[in-house]
C-alpha positions in Angstrom: -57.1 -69.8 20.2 -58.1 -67.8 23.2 -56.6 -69.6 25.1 -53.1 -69.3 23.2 -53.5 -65.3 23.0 -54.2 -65.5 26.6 -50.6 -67.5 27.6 -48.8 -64.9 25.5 -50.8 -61.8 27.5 -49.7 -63.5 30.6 -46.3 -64.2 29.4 -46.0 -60.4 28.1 -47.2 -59.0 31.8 -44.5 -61.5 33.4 -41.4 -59.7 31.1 -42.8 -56.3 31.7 -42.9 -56.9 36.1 -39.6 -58.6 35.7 -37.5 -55.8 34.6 -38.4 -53.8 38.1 -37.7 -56.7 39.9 -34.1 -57.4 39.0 -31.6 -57.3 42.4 -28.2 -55.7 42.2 -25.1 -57.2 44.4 -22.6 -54.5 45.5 -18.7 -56.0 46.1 -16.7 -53.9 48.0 -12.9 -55.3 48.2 -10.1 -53.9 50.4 -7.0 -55.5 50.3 -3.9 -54.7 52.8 -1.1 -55.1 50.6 1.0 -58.3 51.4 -1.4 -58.6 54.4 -1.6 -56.5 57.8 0.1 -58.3 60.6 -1.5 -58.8 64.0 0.7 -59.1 66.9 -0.8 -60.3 70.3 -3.0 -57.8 71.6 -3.1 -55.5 68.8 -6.7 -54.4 66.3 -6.8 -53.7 63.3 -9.8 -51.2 61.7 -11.1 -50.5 58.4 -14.4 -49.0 56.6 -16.2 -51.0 53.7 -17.6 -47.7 51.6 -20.1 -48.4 49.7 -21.2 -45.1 47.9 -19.1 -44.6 45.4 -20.4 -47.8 43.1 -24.0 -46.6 42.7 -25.1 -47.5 46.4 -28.8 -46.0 46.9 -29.5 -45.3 50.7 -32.2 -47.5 52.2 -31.5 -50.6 49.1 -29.4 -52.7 50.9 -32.0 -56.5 51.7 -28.8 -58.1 52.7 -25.2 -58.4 53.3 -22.4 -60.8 53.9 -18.3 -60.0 54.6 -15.3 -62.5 54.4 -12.3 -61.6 55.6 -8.8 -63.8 54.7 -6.6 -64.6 57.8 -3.7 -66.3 57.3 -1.3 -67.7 59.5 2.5 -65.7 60.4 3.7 -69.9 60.5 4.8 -69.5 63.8 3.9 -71.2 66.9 2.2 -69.5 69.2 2.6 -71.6 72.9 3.2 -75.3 72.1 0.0 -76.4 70.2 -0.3 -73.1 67.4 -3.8 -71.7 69.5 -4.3 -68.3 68.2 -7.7 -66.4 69.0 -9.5 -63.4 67.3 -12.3 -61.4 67.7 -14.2 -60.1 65.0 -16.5 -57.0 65.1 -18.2 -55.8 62.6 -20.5 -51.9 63.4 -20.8 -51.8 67.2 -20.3 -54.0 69.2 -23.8 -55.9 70.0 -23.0 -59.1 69.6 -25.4 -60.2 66.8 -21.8 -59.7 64.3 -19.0 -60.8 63.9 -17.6 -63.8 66.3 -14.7 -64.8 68.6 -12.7 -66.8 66.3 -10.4 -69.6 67.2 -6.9 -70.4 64.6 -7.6 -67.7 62.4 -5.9 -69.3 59.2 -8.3 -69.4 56.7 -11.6 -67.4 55.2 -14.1 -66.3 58.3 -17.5 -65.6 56.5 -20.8 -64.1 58.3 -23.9 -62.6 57.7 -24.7 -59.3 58.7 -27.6 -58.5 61.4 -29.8 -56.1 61.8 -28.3 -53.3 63.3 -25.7 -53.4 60.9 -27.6 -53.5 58.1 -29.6 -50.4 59.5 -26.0 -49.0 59.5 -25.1 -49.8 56.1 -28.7 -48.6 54.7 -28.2 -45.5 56.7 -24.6 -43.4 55.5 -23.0 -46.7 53.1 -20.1 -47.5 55.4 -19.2 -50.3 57.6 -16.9 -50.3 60.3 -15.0 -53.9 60.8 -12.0 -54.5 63.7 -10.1 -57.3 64.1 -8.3 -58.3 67.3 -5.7 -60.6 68.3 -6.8 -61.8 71.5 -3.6 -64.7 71.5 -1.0 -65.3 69.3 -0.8 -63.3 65.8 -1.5 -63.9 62.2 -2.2 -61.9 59.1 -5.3 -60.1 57.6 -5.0 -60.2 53.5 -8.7 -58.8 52.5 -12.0 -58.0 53.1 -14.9 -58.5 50.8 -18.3 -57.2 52.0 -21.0 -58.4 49.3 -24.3 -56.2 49.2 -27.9 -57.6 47.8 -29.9 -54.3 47.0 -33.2 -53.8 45.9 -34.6 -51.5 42.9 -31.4 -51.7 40.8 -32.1 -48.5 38.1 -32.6 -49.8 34.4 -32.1 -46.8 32.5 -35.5 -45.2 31.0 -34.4 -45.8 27.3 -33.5 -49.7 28.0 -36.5 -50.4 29.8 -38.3 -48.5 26.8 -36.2 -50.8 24.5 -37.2 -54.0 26.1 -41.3 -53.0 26.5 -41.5 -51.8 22.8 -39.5 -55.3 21.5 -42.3 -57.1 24.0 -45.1 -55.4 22.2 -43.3 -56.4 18.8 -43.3 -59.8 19.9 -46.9 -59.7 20.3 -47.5 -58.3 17.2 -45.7 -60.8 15.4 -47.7 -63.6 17.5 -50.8 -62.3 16.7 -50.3 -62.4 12.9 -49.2 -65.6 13.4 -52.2 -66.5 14.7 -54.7 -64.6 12.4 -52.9 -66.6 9.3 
């Protein structure tokens, strides 16, 4: 019997840690329309801002950004090579990448000073440039792991007073 009332104690302490450990994920989309075409030799900028959906300075653990290429369907020199070169905050090559055929999804993880960047105002600066040949950008979708997600007060209330509840009820099942 102790050591049933003992599981439940732990069980109870588990629920009550894991409602402050919950992480949040942050999306931020931005689209271009029918896509933004890039001729030979010609960037493209944006900003990912990430204030305005509850963002909390200093939260961000981690961050990842795909951006959609597509191909204009015309040849560029005989065999279709097209080259782009992705940065993403300044450019210290730790993110982004030189990216050869940009016709589908490029996908990369964000380093450090980035990060720092995004943890510091909520922004991030991406530019793409066609080194050779041209294609089209359609979006951008920078995906944010924070720490510390708020729970409201009254919820977290909620859910410790229907934990103690629970207990009750286990202990008179105990007793009888």
């Amino acid at each position: 019997m102790l050591m049933k009332s003992v599981k439940v104690f732990v069980v109870a302490v588990a629920c009550m840690f894991s409602v402050n450990s919950f992480a949040g994920l942050i999306t931020d989309v931005e689209t271009f329309g029918n896509g933004k075409r890039l001729n030979q030799f010609h960037e493209f900028s944006w900003t990912h801002n990430i204030l305005d959906q509850g963002f909390t300075f200093g939260s961000a653990e981690s961050a990842s950004i795909e951006i959609a290429f597509r191909d204009d369907q015309k040849k560029f020199l005989k065999d279709g090579f097209e080259f782009a070169t992705i940065q993403i905050g300044f450019l210290d090559f730790e993110d982004g990448a030189w990216l050869a055929n940009p016709t589908v999804s490029w996908f990369g993880d964000l380093g450090i000073s980035s990060l720092a960047r995004l943890n510091s105002n909520g922004t991030l600066f991406v530019e793409v440039t066609s080194t050779l040949g041209d294609f089209y950008i359609d979006r951008s979708i920078l995906s944010v792991v924070t720490k510390n997600v708020s729970v409201s007060e009254s919820g977290a209330l909620m859910l410790f007073g229907l934990g103690l509840f629970g207990l009750g009820v286990m202990r008179r099942k105990v007793q009888a």
